[in-house]
Chimera marker file (.cmm) of the C-alpha trace (Angstrom):
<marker_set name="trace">
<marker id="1" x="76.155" y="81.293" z="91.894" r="1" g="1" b="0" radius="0.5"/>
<marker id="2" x="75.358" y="82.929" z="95.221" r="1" g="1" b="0" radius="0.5"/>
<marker id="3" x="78.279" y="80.605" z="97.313" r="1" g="1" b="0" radius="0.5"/>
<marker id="4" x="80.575" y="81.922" z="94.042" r="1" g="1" b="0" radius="0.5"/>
<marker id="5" x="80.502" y="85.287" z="94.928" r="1" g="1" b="0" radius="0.5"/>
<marker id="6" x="80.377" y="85.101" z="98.114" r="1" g="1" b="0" radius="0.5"/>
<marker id="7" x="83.742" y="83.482" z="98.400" r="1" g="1" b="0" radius="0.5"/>
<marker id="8" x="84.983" y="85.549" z="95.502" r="1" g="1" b="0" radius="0.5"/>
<marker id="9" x="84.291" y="88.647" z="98.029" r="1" g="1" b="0" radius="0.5"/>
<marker id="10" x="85.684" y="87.183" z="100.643" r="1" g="1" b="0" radius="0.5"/>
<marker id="11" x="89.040" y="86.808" z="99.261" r="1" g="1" b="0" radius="0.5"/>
<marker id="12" x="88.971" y="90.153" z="97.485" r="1" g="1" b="0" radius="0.5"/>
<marker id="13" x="88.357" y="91.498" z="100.971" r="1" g="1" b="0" radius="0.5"/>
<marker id="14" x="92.248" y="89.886" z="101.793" r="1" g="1" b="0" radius="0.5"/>
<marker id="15" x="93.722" y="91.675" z="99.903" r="1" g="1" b="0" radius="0.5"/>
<marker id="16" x="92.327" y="95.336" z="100.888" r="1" g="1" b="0" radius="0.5"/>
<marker id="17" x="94.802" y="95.291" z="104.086" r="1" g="1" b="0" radius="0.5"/>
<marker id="18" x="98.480" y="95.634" z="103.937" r="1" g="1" b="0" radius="0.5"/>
<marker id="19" x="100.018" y="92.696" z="105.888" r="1" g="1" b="0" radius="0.5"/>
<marker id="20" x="102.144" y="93.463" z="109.393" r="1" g="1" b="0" radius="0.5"/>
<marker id="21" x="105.232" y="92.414" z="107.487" r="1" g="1" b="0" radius="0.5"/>
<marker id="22" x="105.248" y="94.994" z="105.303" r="1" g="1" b="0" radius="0.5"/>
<marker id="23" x="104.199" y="97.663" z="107.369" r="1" g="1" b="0" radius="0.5"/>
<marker id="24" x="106.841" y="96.630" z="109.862" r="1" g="1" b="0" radius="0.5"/>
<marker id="25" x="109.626" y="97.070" z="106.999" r="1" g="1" b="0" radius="0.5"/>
<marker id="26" x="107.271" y="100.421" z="105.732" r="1" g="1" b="0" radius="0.5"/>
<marker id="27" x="108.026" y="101.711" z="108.981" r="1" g="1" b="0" radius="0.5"/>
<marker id="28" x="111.713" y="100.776" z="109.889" r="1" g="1" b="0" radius="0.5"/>
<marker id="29" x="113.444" y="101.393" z="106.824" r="1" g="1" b="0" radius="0.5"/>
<marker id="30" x="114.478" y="104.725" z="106.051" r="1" g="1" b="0" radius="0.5"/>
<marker id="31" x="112.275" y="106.820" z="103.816" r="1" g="1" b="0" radius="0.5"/>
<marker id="32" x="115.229" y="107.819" z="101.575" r="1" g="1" b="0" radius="0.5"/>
<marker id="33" x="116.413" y="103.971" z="100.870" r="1" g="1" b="0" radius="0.5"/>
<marker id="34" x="112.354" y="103.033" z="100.064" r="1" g="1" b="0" radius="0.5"/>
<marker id="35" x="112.113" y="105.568" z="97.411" r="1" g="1" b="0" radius="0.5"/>
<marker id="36" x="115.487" y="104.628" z="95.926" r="1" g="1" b="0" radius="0.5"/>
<marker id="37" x="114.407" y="101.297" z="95.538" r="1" g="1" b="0" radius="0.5"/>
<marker id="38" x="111.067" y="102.165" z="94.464" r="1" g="1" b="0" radius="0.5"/>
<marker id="39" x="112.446" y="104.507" z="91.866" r="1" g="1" b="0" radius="0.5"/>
<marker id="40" x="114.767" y="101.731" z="90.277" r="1" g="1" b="0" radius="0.5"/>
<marker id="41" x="113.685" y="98.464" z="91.518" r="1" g="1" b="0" radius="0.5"/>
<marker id="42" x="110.043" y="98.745" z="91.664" r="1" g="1" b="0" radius="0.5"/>
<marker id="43" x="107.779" y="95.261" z="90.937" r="1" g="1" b="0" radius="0.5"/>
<marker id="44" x="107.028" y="94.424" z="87.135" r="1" g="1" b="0" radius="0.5"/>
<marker id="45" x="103.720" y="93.473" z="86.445" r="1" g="1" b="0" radius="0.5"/>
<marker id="46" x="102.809" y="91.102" z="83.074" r="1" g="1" b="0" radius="0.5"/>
<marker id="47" x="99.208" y="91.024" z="82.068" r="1" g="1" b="0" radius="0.5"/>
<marker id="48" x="99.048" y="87.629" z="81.513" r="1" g="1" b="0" radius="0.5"/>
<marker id="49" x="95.956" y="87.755" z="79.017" r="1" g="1" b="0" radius="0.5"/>
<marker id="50" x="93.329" y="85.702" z="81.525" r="1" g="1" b="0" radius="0.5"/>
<marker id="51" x="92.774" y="88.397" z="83.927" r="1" g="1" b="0" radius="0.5"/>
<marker id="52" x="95.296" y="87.858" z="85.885" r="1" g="1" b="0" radius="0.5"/>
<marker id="53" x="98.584" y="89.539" z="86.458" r="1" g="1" b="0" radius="0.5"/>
<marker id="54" x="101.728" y="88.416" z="87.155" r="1" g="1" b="0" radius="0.5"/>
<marker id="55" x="104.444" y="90.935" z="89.506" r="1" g="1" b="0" radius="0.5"/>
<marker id="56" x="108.097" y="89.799" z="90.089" r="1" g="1" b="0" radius="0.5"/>
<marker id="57" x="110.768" y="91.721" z="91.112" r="1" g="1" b="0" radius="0.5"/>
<marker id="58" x="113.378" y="92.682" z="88.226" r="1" g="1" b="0" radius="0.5"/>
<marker id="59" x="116.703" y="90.269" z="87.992" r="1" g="1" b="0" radius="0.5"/>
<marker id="60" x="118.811" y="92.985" z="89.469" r="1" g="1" b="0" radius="0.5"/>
<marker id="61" x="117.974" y="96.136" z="91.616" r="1" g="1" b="0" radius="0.5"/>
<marker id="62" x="120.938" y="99.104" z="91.820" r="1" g="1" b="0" radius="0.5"/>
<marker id="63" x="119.121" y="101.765" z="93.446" r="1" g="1" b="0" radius="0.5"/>
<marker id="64" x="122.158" y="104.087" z="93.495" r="1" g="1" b="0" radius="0.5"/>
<marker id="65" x="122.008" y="103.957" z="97.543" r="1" g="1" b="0" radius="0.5"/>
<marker id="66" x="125.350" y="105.126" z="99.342" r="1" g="1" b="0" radius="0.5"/>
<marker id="67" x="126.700" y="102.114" z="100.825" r="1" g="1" b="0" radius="0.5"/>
<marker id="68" x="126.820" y="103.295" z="104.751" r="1" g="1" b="0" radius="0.5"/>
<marker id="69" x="122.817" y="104.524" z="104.288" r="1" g="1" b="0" radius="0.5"/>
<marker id="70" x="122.249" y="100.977" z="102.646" r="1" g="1" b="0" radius="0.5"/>
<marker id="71" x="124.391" y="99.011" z="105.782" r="1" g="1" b="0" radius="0.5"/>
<marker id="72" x="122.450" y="100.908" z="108.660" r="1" g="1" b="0" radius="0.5"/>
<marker id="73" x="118.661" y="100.860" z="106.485" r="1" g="1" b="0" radius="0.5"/>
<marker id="74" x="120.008" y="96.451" z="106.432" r="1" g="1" b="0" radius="0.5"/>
<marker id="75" x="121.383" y="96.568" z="109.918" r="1" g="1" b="0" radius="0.5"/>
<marker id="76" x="117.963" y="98.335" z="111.225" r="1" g="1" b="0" radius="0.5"/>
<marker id="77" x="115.570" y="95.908" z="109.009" r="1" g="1" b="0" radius="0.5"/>
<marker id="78" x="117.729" y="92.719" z="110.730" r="1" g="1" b="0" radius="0.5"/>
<marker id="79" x="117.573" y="94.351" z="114.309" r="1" g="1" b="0" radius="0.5"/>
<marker id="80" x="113.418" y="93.896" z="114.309" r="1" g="1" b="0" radius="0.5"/>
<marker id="81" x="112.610" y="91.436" z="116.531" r="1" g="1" b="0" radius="0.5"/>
<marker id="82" x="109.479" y="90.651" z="115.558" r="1" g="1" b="0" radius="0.5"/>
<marker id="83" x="109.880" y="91.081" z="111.336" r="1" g="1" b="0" radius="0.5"/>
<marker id="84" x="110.700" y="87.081" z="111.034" r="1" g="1" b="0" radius="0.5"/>
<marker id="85" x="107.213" y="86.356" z="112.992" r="1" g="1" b="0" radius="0.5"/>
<marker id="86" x="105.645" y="89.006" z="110.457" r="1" g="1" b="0" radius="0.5"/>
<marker id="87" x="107.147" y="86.791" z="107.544" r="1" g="1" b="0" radius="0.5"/>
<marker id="88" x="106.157" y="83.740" z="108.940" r="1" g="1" b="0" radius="0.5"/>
<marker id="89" x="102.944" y="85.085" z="109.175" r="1" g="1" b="0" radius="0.5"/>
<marker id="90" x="102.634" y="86.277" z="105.386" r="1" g="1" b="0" radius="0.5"/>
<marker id="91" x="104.174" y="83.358" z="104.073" r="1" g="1" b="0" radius="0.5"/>
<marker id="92" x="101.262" y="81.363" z="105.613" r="1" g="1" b="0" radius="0.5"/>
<marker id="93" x="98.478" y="83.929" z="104.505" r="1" g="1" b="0" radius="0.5"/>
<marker id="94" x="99.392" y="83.767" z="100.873" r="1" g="1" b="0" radius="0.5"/>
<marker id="95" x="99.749" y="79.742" z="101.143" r="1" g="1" b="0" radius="0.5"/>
<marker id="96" x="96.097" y="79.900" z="102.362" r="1" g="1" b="0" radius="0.5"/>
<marker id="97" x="95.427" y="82.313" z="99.351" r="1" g="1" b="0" radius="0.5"/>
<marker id="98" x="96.710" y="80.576" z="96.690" r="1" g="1" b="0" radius="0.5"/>
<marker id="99" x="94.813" y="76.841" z="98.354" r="1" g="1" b="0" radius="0.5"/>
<marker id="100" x="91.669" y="78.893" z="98.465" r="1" g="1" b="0" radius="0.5"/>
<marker id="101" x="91.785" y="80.811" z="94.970" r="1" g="1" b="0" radius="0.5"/>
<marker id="102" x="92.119" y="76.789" z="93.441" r="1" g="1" b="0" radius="0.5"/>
<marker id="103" x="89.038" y="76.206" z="95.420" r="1" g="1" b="0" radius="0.5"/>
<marker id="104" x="87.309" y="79.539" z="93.791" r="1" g="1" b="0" radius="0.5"/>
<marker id="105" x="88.914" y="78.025" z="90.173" r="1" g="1" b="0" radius="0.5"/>
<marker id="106" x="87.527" y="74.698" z="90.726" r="1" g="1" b="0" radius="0.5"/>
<marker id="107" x="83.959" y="76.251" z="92.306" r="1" g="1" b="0" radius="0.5"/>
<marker id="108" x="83.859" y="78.673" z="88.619" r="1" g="1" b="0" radius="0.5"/>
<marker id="109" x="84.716" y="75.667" z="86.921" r="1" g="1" b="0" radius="0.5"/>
<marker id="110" x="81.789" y="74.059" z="87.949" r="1" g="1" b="0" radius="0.5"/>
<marker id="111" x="79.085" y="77.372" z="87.840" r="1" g="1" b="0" radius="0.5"/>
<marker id="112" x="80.240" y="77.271" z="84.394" r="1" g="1" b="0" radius="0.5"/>
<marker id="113" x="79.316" y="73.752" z="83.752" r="1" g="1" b="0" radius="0.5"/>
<marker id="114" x="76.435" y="73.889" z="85.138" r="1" g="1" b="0" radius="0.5"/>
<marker id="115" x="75.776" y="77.311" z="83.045" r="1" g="1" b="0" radius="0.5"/>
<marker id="116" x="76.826" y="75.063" z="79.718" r="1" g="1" b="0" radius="0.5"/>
<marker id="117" x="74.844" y="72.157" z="79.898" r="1" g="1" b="0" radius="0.5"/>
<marker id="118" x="71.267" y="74.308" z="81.155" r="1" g="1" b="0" radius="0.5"/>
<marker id="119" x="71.746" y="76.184" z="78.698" r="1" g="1" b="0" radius="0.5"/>
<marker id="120" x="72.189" y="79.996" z="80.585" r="1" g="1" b="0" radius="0.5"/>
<link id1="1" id2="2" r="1" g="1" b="0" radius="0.2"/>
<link id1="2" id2="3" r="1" g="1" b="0" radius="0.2"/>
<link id1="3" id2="4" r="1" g="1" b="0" radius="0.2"/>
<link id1="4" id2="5" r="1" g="1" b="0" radius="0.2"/>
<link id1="5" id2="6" r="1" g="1" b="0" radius="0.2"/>
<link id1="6" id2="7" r="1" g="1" b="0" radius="0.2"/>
<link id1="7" id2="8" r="1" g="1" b="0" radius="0.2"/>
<link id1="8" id2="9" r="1" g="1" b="0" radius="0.2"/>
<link id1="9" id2="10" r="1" g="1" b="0" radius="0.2"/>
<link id1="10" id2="11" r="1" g="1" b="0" radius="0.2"/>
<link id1="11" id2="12" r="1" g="1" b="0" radius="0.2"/>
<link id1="12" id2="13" r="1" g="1" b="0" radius="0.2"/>
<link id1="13" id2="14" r="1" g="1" b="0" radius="0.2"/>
<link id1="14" id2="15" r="1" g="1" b="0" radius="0.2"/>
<link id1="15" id2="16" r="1" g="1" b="0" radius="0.2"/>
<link id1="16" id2="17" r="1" g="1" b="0" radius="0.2"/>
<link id1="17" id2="18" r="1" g="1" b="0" radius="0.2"/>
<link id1="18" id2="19" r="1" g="1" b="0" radius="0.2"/>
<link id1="19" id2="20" r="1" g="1" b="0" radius="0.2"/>
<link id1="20" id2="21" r="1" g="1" b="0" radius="0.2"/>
<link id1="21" id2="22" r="1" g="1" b="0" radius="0.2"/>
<link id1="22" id2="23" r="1" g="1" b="0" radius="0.2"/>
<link id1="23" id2="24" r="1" g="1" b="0" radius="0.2"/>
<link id1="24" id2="25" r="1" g="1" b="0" radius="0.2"/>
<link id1="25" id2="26" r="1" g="1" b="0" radius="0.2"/>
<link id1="26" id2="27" r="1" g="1" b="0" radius="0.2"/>
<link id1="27" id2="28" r="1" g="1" b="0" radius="0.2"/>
<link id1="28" id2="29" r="1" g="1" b="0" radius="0.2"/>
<link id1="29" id2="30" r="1" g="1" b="0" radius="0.2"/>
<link id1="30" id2="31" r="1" g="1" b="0" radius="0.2"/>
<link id1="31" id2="32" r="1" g="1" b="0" radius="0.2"/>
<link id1="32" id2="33" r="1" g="1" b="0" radius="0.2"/>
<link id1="33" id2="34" r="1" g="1" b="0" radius="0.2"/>
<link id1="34" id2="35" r="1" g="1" b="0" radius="0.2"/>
<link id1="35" id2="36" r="1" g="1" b="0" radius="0.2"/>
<link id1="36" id2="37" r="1" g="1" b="0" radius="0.2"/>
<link id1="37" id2="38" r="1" g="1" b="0" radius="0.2"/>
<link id1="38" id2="39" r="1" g="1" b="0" radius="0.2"/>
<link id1="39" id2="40" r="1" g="1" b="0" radius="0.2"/>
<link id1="40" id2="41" r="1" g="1" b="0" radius="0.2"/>
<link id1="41" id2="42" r="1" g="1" b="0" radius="0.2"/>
<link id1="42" id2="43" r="1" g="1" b="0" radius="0.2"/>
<link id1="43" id2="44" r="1" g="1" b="0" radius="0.2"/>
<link id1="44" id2="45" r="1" g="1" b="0" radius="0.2"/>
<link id1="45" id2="46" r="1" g="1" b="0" radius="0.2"/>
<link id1="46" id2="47" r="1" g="1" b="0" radius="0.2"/>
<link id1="47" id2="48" r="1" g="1" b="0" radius="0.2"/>
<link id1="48" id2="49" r="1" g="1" b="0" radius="0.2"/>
<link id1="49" id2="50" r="1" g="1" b="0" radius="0.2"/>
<link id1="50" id2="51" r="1" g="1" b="0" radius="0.2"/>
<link id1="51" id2="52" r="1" g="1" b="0" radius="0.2"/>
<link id1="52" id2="53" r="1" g="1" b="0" radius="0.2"/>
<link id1="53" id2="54" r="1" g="1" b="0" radius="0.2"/>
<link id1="54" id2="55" r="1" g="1" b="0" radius="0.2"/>
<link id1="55" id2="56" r="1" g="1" b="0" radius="0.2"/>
<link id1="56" id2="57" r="1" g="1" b="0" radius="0.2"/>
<link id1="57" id2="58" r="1" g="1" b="0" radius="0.2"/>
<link id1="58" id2="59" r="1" g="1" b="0" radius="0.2"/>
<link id1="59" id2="60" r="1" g="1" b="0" radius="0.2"/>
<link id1="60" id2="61" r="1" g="1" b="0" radius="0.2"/>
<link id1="61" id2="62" r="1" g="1" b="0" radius="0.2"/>
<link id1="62" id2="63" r="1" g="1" b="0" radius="0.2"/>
<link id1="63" id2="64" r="1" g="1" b="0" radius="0.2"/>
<link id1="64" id2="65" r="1" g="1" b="0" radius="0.2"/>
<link id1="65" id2="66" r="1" g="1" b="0" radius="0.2"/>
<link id1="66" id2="67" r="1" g="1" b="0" radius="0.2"/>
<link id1="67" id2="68" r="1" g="1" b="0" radius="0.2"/>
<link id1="68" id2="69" r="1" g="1" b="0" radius="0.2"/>
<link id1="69" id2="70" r="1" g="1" b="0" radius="0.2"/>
<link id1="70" id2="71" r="1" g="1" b="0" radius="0.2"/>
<link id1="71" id2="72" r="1" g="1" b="0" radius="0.2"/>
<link id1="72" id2="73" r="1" g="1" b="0" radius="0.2"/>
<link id1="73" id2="74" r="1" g="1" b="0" radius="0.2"/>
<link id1="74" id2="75" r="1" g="1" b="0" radius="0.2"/>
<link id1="75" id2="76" r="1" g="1" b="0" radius="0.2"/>
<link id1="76" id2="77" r="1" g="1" b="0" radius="0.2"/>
<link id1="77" id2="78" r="1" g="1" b="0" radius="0.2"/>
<link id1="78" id2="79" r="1" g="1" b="0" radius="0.2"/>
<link id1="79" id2="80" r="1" g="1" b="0" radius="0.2"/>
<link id1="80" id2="81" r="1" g="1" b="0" radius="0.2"/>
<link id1="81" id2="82" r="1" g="1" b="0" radius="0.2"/>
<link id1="82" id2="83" r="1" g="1" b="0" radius="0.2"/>
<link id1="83" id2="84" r="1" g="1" b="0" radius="0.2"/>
<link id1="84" id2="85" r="1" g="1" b="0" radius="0.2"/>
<link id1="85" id2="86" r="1" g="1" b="0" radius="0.2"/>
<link id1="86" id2="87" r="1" g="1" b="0" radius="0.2"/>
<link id1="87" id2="88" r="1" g="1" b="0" radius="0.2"/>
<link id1="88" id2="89" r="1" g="1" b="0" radius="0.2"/>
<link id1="89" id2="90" r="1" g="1" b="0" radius="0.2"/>
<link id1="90" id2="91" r="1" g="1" b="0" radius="0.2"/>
<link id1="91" id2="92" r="1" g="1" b="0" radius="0.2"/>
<link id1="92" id2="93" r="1" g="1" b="0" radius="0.2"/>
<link id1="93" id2="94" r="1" g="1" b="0" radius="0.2"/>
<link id1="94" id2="95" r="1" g="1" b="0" radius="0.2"/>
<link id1="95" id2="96" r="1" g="1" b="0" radius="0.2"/>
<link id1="96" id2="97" r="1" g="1" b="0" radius="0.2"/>
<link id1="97" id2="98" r="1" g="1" b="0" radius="0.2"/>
<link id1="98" id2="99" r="1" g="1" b="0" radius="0.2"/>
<link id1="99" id2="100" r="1" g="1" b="0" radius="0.2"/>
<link id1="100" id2="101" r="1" g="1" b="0" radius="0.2"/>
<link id1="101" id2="102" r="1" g="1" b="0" radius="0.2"/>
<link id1="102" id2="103" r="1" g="1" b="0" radius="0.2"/>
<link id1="103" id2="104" r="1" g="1" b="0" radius="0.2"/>
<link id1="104" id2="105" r="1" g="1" b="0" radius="0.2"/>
<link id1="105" id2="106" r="1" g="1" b="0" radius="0.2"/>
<link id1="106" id2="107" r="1" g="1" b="0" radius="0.2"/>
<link id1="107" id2="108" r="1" g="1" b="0" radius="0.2"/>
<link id1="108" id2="109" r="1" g="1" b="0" radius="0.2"/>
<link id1="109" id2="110" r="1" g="1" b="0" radius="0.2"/>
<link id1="110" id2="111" r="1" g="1" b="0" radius="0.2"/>
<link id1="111" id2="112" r="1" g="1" b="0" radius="0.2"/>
<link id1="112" id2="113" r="1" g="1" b="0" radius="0.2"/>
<link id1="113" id2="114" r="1" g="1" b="0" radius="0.2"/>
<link id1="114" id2="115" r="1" g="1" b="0" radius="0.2"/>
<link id1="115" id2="116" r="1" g="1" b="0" radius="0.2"/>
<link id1="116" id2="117" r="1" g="1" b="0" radius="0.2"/>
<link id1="117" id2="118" r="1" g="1" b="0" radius="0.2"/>
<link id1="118" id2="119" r="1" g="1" b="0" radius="0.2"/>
<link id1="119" id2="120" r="1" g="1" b="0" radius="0.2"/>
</marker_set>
């Protein structure tokens, strides 16, 4: 039970920072063209009944954005050097996250077993 938790909190404790990629994009893109497409395109998020939820971006996003302000916020996001690092970067983080949450599954899997068959 103890190792459970223990790596329970330590993947929880992922998950409390924002990653550099998105505070690189936070940070370049215009204030005006992040509200617009927080105010029309913002994530949906399905409560998929087992604790867990489920965000995905809606099929299509038309944040109302004047075309020149959206072609300089795309130009300036595409000028940052170092954003394609940052991606490559988060990409690998959640690829760890999701290998280690199966290990958590598998490790719960097993707690309960355990639980099950002593009887607890």
């Amino acid at each position: 039970m103890s190792n459970y938790y223990w790596r329970m909190d330590g993947l929880v404790s992922l998950d409390t920072v924002s990653p550099p990629y998105r505070e690189r994009v936070r940070t370049i893109m215009p204030y005006e063209v992040q509200q617009a497409i927080r105010a029309e395109c913002d994530e949906i998020i399905t409560d998929l009944g087992n604790g867990l939820m489920f965000p995905r971006l809606p099929a299509r996003c038309s944040p109302g954005l004047d075309p020149a302000a959206a072609a300089a916020a795309a130009e300036q996001v595409r000028a940052e050097p170092a954003l394609a690092k940052d991606l490559t970067r988060m990409i690998v983080a959640l690829d760890t996250r999701i290998l280690n949450f199966g290990r958590l599954e598998t490790n719960a899997r097993e707690v309960r077993e355990f639980m099950e068959q002593s009887g607890g």
